[in-house]
C-alpha positions as CSV (number, residue, x, y, z in Angstrom):
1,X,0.0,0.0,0.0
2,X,1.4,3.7,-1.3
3,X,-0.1,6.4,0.7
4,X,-0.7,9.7,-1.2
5,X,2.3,12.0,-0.5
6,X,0.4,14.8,-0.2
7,X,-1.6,13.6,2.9
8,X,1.8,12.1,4.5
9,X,3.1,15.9,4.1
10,X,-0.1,17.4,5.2
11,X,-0.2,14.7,8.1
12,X,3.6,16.3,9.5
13,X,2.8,19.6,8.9
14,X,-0.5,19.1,10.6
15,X,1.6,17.0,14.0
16,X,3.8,19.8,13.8
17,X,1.3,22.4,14.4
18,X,-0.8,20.7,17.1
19,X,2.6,20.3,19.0
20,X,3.3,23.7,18.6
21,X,0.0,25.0,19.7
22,X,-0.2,22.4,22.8
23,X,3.1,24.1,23.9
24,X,1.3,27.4,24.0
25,X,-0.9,27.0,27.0
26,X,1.8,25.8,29.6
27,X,3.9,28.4,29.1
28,X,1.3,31.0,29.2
29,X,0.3,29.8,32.7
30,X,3.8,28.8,34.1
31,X,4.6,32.4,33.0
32,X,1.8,34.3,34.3
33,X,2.5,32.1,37.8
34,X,5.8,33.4,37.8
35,X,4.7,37.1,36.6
36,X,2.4,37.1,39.8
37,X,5.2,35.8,42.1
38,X,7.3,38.6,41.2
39,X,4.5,41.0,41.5
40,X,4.0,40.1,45.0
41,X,7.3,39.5,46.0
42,X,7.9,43.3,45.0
43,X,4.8,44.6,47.1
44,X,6.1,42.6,50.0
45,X,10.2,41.4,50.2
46,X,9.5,39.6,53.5
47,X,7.2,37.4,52.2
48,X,10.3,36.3,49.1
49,X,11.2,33.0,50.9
50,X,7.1,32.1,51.2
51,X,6.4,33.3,47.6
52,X,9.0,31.4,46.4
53,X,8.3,28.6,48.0
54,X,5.0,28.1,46.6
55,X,5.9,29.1,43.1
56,X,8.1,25.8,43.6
57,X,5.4,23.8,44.7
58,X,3.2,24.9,42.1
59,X,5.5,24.3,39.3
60,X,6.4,20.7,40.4
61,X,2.9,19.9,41.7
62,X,2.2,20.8,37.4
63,X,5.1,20.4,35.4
64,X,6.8,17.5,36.9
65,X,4.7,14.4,37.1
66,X,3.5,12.2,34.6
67,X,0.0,12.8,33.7
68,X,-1.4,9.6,34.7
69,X,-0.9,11.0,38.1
70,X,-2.6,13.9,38.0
């Protein structure tokens, strides 16, 4: 069997994009997290080691476990 080359180019392009676009969404909300945590951490430099703390937890609790345990 000889697939069409046109959908086996249109198939990549297509993986490439939804990859791409997938990609979007973390990093939008890792760096908003991060944007906030430097927001607050300017209103209030005794609160850094707390912030910081929880921007930690936040980015493991998210970003570092498979997703079957989530």
């Amino acid at each position: 069997m000889n697939p069409n080359p046109l959908i086996s180019a249109a198939s990549v392009i297509a993986a490439g994009l939804a990859v791409g676009l997938a990609s979007i969404g973390p990093g939008v909300g890792q760096g908003t997290a991060a944007g906030q945590a430097v927001e607050g951490i300017a209103r209030q430099p005794g609160a850094e080691g707390k912030i910081r703390e929880q921007l930690i937890r936040f980015n493991n609790k998210f970003f570092n476990k498979p997703y079957k345990e989530l």
